[in-house]
Structure formats: structure tokens, C-alpha cells
KOLGUMI-730989 format. One line per field, with one value per residue: residue number from 1; residue in three letters; z, x, y negated of N, C-alpha, C in turn. Coordinates in steps of 0.2 Angstrom, whole numbers. Layout:
KOLGUMI-730989
n (NUM | ...) .
res (ALA | ...) .
nc3 (Z | ...) .
nc1 (X | ...) .
nc2 (Y | ...) .
cac3 (Z | ...) .
cac1 (X | ...) .
cac2 (Y | ...) .
cc3 (Z | ...) .
cc1 (X | ...) .
cc2 (Y | ...) .
end
This chain:
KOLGUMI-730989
n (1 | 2 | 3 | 4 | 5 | 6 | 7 | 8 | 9 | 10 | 11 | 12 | 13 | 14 | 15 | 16 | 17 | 18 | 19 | 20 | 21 | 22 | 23 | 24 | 25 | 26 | 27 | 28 | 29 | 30 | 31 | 32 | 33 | 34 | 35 | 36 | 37 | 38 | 39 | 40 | 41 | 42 | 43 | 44 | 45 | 46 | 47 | 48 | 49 | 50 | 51 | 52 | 53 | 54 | 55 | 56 | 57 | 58 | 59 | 60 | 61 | 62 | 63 | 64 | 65 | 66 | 67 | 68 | 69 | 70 | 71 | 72 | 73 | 74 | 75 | 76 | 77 | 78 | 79 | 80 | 81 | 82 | 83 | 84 | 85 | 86 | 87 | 88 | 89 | 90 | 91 | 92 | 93 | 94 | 95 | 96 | 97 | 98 | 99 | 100 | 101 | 102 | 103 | 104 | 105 | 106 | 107 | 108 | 109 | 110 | 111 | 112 | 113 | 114 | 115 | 116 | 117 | 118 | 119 | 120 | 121 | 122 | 123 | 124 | 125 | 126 | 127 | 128 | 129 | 130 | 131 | 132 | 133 | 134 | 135 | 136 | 137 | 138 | 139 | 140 | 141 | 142 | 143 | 144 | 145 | 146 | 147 | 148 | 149 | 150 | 151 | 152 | 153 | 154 | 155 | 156 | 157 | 158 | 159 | 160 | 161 | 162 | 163 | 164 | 165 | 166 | 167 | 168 | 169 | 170 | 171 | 172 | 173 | 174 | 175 | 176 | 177 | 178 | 179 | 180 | 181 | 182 | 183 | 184 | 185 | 186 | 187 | 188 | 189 | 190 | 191 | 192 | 193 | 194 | 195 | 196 | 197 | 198 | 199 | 200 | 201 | 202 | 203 | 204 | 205 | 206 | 207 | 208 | 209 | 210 | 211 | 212 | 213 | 214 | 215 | 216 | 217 | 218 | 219 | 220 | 221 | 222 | 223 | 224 | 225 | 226 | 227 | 228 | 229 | 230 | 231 | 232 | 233 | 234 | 235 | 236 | 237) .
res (UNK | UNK | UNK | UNK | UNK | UNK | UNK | UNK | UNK | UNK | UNK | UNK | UNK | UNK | UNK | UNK | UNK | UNK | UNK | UNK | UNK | UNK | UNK | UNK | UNK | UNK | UNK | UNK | UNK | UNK | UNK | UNK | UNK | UNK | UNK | UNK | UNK | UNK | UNK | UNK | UNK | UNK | UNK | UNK | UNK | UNK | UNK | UNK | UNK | UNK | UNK | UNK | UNK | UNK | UNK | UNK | UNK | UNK | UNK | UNK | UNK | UNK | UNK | UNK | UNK | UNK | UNK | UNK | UNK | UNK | UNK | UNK | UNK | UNK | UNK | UNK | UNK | UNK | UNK | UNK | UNK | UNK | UNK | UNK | UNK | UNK | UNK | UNK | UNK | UNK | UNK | UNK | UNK | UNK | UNK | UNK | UNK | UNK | UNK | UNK | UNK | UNK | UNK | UNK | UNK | UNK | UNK | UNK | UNK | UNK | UNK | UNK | UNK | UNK | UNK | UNK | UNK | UNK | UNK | UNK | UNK | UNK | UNK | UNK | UNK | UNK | UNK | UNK | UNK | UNK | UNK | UNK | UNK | UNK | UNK | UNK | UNK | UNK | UNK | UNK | UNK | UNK | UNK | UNK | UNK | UNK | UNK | UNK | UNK | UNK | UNK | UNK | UNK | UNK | UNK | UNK | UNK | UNK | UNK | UNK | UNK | UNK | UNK | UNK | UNK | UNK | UNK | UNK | UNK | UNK | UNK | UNK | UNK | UNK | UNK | UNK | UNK | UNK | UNK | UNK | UNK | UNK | UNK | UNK | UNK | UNK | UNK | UNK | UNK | UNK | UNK | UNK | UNK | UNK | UNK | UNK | UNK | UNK | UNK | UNK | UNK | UNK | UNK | UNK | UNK | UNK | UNK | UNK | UNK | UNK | UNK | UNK | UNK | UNK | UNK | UNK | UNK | UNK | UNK | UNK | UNK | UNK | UNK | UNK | UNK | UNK | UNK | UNK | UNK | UNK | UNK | UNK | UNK | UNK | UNK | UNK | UNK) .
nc3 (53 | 40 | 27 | 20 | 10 | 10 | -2 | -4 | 7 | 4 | -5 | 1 | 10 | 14 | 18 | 20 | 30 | 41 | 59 | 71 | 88 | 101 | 119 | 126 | 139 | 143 | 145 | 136 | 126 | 121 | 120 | 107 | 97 | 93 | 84 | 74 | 67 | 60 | 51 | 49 | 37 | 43 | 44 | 33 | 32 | 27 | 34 | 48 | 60 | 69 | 73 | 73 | 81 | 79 | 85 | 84 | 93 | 88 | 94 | 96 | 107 | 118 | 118 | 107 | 99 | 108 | 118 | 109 | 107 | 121 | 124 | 116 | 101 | 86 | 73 | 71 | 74 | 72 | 72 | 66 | 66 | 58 | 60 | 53 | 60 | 55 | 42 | 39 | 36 | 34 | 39 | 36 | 46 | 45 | 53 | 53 | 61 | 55 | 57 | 67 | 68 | 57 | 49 | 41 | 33 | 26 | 21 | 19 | 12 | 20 | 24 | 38 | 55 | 57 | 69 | 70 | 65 | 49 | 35 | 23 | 32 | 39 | 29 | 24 | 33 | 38 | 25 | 27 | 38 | 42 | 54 | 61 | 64 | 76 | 77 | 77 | 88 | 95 | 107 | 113 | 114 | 106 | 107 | 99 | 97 | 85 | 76 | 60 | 52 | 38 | 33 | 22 | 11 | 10 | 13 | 25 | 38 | 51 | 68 | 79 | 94 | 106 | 121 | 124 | 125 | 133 | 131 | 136 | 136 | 152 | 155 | 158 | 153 | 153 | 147 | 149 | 152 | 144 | 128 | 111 | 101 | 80 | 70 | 54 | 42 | 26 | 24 | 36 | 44 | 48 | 50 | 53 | 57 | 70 | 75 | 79 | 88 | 97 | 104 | 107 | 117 | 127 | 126 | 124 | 110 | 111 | 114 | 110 | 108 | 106 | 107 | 115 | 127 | 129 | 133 | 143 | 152 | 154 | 160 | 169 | 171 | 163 | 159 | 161 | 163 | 153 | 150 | 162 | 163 | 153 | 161 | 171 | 167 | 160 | 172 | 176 | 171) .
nc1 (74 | 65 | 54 | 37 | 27 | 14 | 6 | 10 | 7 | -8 | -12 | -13 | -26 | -38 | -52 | -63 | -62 | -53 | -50 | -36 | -35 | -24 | -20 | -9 | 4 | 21 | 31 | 27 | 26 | 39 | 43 | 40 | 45 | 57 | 55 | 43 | 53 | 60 | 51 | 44 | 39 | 37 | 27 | 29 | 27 | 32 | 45 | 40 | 33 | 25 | 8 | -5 | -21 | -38 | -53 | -74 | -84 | -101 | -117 | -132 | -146 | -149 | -140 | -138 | -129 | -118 | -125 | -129 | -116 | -112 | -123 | -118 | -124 | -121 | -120 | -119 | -115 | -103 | -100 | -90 | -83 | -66 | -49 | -35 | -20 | -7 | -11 | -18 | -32 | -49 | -63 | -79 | -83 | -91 | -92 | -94 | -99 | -100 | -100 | -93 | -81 | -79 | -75 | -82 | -79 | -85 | -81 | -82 | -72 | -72 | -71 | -66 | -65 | -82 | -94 | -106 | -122 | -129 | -138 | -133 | -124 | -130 | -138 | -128 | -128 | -139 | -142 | -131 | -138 | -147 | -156 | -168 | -164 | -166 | -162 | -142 | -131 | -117 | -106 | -95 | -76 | -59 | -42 | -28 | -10 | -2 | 7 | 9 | 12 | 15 | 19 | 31 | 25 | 15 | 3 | -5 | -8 | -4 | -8 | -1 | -7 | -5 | -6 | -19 | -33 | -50 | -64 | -77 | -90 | -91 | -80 | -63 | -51 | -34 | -25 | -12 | -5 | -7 | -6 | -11 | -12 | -16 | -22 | -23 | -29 | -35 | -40 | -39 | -23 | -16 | -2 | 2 | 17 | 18 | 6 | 9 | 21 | 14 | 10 | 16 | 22 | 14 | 3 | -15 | -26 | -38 | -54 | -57 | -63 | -61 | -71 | -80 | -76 | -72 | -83 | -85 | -78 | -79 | -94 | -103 | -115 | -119 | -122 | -112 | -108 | -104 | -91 | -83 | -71 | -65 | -62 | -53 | -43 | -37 | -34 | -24 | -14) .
nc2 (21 | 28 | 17 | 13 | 3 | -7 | -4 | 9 | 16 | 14 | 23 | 33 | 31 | 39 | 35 | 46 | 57 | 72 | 67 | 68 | 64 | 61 | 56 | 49 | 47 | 37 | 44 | 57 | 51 | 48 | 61 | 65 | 54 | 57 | 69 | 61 | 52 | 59 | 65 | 57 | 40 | 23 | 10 | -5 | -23 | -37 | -35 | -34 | -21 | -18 | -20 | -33 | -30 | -36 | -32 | -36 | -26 | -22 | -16 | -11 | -18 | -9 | -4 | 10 | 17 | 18 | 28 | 38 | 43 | 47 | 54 | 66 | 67 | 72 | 65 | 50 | 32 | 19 | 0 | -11 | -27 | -32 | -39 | -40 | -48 | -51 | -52 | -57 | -55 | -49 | -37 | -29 | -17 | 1 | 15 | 32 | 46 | 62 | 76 | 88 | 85 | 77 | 61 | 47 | 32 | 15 | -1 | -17 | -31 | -48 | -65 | -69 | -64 | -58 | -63 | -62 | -52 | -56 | -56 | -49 | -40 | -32 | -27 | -16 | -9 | -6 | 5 | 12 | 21 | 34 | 29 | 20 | 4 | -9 | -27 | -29 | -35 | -43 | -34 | -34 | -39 | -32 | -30 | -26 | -17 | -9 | 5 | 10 | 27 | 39 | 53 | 59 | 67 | 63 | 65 | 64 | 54 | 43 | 33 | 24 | 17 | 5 | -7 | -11 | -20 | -25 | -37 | -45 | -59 | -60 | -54 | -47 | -35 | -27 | -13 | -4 | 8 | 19 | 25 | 29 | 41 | 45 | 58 | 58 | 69 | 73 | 86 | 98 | 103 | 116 | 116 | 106 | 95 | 87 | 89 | 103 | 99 | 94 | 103 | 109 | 103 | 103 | 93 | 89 | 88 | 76 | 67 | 51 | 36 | 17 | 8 | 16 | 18 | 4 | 0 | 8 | 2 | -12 | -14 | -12 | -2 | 5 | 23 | 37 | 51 | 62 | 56 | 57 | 66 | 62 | 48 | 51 | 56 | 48 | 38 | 47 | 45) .
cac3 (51 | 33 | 28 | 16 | 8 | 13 | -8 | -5 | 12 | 2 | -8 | 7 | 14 | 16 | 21 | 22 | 33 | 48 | 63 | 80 | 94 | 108 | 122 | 132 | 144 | 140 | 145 | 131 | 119 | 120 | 120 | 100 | 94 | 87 | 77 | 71 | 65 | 55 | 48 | 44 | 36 | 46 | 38 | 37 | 28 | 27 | 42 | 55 | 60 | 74 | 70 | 79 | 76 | 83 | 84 | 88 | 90 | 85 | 95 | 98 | 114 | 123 | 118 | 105 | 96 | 116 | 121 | 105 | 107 | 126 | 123 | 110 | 94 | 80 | 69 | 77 | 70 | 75 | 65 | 69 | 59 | 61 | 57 | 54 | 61 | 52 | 34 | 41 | 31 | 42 | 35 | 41 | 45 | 46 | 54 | 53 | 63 | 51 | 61 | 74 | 66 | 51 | 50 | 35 | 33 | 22 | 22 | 15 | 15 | 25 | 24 | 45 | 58 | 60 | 75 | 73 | 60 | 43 | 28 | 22 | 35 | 40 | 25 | 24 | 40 | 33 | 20 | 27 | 41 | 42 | 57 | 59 | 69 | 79 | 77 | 80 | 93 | 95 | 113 | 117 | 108 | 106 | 103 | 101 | 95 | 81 | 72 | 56 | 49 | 35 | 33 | 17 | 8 | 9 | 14 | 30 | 41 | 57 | 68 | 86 | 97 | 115 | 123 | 122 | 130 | 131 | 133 | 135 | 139 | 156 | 158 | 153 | 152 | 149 | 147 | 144 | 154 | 136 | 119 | 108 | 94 | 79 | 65 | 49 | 36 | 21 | 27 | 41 | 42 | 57 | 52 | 53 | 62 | 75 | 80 | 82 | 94 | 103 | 107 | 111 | 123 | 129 | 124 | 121 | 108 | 116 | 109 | 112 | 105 | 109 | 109 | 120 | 131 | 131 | 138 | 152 | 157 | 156 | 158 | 176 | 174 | 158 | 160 | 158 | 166 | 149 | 148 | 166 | 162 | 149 | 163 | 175 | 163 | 160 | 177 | 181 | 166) .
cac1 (69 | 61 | 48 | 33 | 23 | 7 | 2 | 9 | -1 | -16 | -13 | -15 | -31 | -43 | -57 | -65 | -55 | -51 | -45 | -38 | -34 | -21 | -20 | -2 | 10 | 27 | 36 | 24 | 27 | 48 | 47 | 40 | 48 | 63 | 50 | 42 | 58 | 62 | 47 | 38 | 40 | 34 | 23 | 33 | 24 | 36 | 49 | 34 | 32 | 19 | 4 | -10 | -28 | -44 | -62 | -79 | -92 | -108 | -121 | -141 | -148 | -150 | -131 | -139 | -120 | -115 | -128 | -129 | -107 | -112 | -126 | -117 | -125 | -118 | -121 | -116 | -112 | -99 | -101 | -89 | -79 | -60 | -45 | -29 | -18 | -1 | -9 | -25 | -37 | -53 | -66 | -84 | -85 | -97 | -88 | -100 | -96 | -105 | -99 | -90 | -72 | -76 | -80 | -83 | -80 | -86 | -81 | -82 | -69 | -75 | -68 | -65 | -70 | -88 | -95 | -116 | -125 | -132 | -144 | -128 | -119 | -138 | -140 | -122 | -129 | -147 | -139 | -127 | -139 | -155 | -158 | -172 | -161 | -167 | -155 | -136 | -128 | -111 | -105 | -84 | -70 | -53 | -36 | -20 | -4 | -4 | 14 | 8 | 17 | 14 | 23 | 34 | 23 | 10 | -4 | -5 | -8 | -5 | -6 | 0 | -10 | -6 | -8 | -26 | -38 | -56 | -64 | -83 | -93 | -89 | -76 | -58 | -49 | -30 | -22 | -4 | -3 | -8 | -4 | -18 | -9 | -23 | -18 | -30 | -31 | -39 | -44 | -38 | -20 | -14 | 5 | 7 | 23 | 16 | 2 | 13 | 27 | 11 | 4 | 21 | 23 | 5 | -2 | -21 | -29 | -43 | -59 | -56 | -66 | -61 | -78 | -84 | -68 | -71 | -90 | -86 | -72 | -83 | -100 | -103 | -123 | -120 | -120 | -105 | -105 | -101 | -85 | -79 | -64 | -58 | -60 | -51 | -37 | -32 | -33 | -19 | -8) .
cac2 (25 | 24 | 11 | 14 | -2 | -6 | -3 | 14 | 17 | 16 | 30 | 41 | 29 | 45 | 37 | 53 | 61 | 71 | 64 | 73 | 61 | 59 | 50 | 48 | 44 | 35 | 50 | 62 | 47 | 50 | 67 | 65 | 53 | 62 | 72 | 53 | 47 | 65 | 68 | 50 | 35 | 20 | 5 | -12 | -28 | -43 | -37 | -32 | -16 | -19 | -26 | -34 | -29 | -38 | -31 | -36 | -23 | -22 | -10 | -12 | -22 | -5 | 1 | 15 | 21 | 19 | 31 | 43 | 45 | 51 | 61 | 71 | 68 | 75 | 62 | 44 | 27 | 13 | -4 | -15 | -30 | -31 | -43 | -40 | -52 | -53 | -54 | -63 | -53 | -46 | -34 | -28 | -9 | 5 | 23 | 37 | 54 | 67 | 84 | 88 | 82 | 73 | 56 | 43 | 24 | 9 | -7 | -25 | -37 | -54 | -71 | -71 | -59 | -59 | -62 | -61 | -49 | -59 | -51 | -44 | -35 | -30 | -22 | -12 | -2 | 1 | 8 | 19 | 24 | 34 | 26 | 14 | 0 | -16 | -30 | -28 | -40 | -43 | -32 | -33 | -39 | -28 | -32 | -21 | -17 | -3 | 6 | 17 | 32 | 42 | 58 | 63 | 70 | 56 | 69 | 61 | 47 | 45 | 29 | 23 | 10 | 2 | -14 | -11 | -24 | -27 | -44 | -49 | -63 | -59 | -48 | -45 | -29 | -23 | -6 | -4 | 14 | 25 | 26 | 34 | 43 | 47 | 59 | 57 | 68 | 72 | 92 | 101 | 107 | 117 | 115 | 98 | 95 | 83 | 94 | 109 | 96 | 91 | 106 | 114 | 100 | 104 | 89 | 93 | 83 | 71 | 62 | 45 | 29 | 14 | 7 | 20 | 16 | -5 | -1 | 9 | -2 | -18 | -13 | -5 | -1 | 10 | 30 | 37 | 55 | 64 | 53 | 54 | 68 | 55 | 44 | 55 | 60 | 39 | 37 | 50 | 44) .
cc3 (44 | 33 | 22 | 16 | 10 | 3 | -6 | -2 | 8 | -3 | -3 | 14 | 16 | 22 | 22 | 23 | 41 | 52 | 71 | 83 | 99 | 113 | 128 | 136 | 141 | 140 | 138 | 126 | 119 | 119 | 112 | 96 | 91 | 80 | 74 | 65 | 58 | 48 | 44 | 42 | 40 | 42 | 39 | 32 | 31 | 33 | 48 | 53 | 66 | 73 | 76 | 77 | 81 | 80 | 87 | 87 | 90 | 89 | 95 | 106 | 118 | 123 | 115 | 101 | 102 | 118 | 116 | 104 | 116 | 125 | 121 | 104 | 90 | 74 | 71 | 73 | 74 | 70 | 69 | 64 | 62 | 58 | 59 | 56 | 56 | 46 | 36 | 35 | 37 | 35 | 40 | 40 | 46 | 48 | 56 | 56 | 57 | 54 | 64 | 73 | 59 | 50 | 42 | 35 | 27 | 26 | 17 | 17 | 16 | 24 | 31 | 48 | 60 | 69 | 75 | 64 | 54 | 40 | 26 | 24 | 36 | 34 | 22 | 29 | 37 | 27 | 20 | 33 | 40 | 46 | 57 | 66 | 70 | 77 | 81 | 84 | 96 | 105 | 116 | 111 | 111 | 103 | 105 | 97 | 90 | 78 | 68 | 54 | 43 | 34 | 25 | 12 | 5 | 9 | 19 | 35 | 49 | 63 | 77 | 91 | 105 | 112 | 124 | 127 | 126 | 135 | 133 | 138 | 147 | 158 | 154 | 155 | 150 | 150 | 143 | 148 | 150 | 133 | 116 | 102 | 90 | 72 | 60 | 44 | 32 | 24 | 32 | 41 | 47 | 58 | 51 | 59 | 67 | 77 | 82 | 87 | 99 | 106 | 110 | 117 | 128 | 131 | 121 | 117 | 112 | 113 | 112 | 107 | 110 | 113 | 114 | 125 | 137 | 134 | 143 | 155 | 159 | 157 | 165 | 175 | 168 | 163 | 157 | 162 | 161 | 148 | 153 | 167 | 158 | 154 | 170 | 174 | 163 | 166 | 180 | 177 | 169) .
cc1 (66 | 55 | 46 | 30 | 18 | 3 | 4 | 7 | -8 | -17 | -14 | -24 | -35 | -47 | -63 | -61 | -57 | -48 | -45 | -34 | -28 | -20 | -14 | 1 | 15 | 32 | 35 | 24 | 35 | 47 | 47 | 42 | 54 | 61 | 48 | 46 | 62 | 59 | 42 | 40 | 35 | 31 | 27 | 32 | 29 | 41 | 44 | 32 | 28 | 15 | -2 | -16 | -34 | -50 | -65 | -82 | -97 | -111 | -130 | -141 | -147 | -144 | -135 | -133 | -117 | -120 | -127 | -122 | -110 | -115 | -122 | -119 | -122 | -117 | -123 | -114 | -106 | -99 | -96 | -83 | -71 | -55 | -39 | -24 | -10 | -3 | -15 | -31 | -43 | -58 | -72 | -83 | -89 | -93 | -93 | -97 | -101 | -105 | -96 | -82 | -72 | -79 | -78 | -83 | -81 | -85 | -80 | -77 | -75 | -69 | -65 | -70 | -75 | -90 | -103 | -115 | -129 | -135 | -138 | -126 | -126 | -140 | -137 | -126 | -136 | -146 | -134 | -130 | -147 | -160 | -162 | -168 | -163 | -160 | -150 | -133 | -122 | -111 | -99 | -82 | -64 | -49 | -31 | -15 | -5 | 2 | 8 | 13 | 12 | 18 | 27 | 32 | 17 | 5 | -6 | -4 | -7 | -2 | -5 | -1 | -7 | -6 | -16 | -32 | -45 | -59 | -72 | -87 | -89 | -83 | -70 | -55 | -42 | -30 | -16 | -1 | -3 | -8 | -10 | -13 | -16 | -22 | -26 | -25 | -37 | -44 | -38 | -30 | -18 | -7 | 8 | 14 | 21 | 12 | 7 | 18 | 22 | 9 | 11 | 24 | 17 | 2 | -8 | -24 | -38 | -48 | -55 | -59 | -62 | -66 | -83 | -79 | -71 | -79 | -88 | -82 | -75 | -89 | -101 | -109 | -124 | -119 | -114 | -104 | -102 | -93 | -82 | -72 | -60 | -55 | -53 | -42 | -34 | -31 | -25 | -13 | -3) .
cc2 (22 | 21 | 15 | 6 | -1 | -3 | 5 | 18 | 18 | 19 | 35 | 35 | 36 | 41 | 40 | 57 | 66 | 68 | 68 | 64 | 63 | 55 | 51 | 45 | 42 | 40 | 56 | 58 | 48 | 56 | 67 | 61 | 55 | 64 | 65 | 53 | 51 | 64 | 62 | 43 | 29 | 14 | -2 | -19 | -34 | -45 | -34 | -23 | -12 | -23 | -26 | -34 | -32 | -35 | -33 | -29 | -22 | -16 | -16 | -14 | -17 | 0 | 8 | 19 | 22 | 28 | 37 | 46 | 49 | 55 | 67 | 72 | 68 | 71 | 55 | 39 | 22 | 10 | -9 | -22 | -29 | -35 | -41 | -45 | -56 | -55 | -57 | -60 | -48 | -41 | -32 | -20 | -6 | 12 | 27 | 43 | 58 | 73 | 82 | 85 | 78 | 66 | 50 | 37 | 22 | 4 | -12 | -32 | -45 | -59 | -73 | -66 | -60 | -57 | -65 | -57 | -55 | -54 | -49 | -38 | -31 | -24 | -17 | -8 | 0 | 4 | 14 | 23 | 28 | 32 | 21 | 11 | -5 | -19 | -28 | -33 | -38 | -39 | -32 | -36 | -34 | -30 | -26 | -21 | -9 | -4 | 11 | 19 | 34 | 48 | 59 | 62 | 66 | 59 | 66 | 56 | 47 | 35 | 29 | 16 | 9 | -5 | -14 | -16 | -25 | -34 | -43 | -56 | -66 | -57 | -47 | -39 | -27 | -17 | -4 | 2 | 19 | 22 | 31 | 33 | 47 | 51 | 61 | 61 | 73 | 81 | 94 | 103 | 110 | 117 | 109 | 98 | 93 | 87 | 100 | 108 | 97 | 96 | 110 | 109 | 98 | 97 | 92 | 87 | 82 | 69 | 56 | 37 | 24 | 9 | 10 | 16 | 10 | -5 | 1 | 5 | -8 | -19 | -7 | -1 | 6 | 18 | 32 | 45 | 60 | 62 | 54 | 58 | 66 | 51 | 44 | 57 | 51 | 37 | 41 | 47 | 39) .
end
């Protein structure tokens, strides 16, 4: 399969982007591979072509980005920091939903993955929200396994997670039964090749946080009834 650089990855960053979601089976991950392997170049830094990514993330005491993602709000934050593992570089994040399918990132490289809020990171989120927020305190860690593509064309990004584990204080978590496929890009297109395999292999695209996800998995007390045909669907996979 052909490789792309990570310098040439980031001429298709689009962080303002669309993004649809998948969430699969191993059987619904072979069927597309062929298509993949045609149609996109895969990311390959020094030999590795699976990489490993850690998060902490950040909500408010009473889980207010947890609650605001159930309810339905239109307009929804996740902050969270994030380390790359093969090139050891981490960054603080802010991912904003704006509508119904578009969503916005900022971030700031970090010297190591944060794991408590400072006057700094403190003042990235009051800045990128209009919300009046209480302090942010650390809620899960996440680790996974991650391949990227980019297609051809270099219009489009598209990347593929398993392994997915969630860890707190308490409580740890795998999940190596689904693959979350996640196509980013810059506006809409309905003929991407990958959506048009997936939909003809009646894959439907899915919401899917991870952060949503690693709460209801580890966190019994929370509500969760908006979520539980996601949880219904992972469960048959």
C-alpha cells in the first residue's frame, strides 16, 4: 500500500472539518479494505504504521460536556490533552461541535501529557468557550491503536481506531470487539468512495465519542438513556 509523510498529512489537517463516524465489526472492516488499499495512502513515520495515542480528559465535577453531549446540545465542548506515543510529543486540546456536523479544534503543544488544569490550559477554554466553567478536573484516561489514510487527492482524511481501553481511578476498561472508522473533511462530499462502499455495504454512519463512550463504560451513576442504541449496537457487534 502507498505511504504518505506525516509533513504531507498536514497539508490535509482540516482542523475545521466535517467528520462522519463508523463504528464496525471485523467482518464490516474486511469487506473495505480493498477499497482502502485502491484508493488511500496510509501514514508511515519511521517504519510504524500503527500508532499509539493516550488521553486524559478533562470535564467539570458534575460531568457538564458529558451531560451537554446527552442532552443534545448543539453546541458542546471536549477538552482534552493527548500524547502521541511513537514521536513522544503530547498537546492540550479543545474540540468544539458548532452544528450538527461540524466541529472545530485548537490546540497547544505541551511538554507531557497534562494531567491537572493550570492558568494556561484554564485560559484556552475560557477563550474558546462562552461558557462560564467551574474548574476542570481530570475524569478517564484513553489509549488506542490508530492507522491513518488520506486519499489521493489529499482532500481527505480518514482514520481507523481499535484496542480502545478506558482506565479511571477505579476502574479499567478494554474493547477490541469494534473499529471506529472517522472520515474528516473539509466540507461535505457525498462521493467519497468510502462512504458510498459503506453505505452499499449498509454500514450506517454512527455518532461516537470516545469520551462519551469511556463514561458510560466506567461510571455506572451517570445517565445515559440518549446513548443506549449506541450501547445496544456495541453490544451486538
Amino acid at each position: 500500500m502507498s505511504t504518505v509523510s506525516l509533513a504531507e498529512l498536514d497539508t490535509v489537517a482540516l482542523l475545521n472539518r466535517i467528520d462522519k463516524k463508523y463504528v464496525l465489526n471485523e467482518q464490516q472492516l474486511l469487506q473495505i479494505i480493498p477499497v482502502i488499499q485502491l484508493h488511500y495512502k496510509v501514514l508511515s513515520i519511521d517504519g510504524h504504521r500503527i500508532f499509539t495515542y493516550e488521553n486524559n480528559y478533562f470535564d467539570t465535577p458534575n460531568l457538564q460536556f458529558y451531560y451537554d453531549h446527552h442532552n443534545g446540545y448543539t453546541n458542546r465542548m471536549k477538552v482534552r490533552s493527548r500524547r502521541y506515543k511513537e514521536t513522544n510529543t503530547s498537546f492540550f486540546e479543545i474540540k468544539k461541535k458548532e452544528n450538527v456536523d461540524r466541529t472545530a479544534k485548537t490546540r497547544e503543544r505541551v511538554s507531557q501529557l497534562v494531567q491537572t488544569i493550570d492558568d494556561n490550559t484554564k485560559a484556552m477554554v475560557q477563550c474558546f468557550s462562552r461558557k462560564s466553567l467551574v474548574d476542570l478536573e481530570l475524569k478517564l484516561n484513553n489509549n488506542f491503536n490508530r492507522i491513518t489514510f488520506v486519499n489521493h487527492a489529499q482532500t481527505e482524511r480518514m482514520t481507523l481506531d481499535f484496542n480502545i481501553q478506558f482506565s479511571d481511578e477505579y476502574t479499567q476498561k478494554n474493547f477490541s470487539n469494534f473499529y471506529v472508522l472517522e472520515i474528516k473533511q473539509s466540507k461535505s462530499n457525498g462521493r467519497s468512495v468510502i462512504t458510498e462502499t459503506l453505505k452499499k455495504n449498509n454500514v450506517r454512519e454512527q455518532s461516537f465519542s470516545k469520551y462519551i463512550f469511556g463514561v458510560i463504560a466506567l461510571k455506572d451513576h451517570v445517565r445515559k438513556n440518549n446513548f443506549l442504541p449506541l450501547i445496544k449496537k456495541i453490544n451486538k457487534l
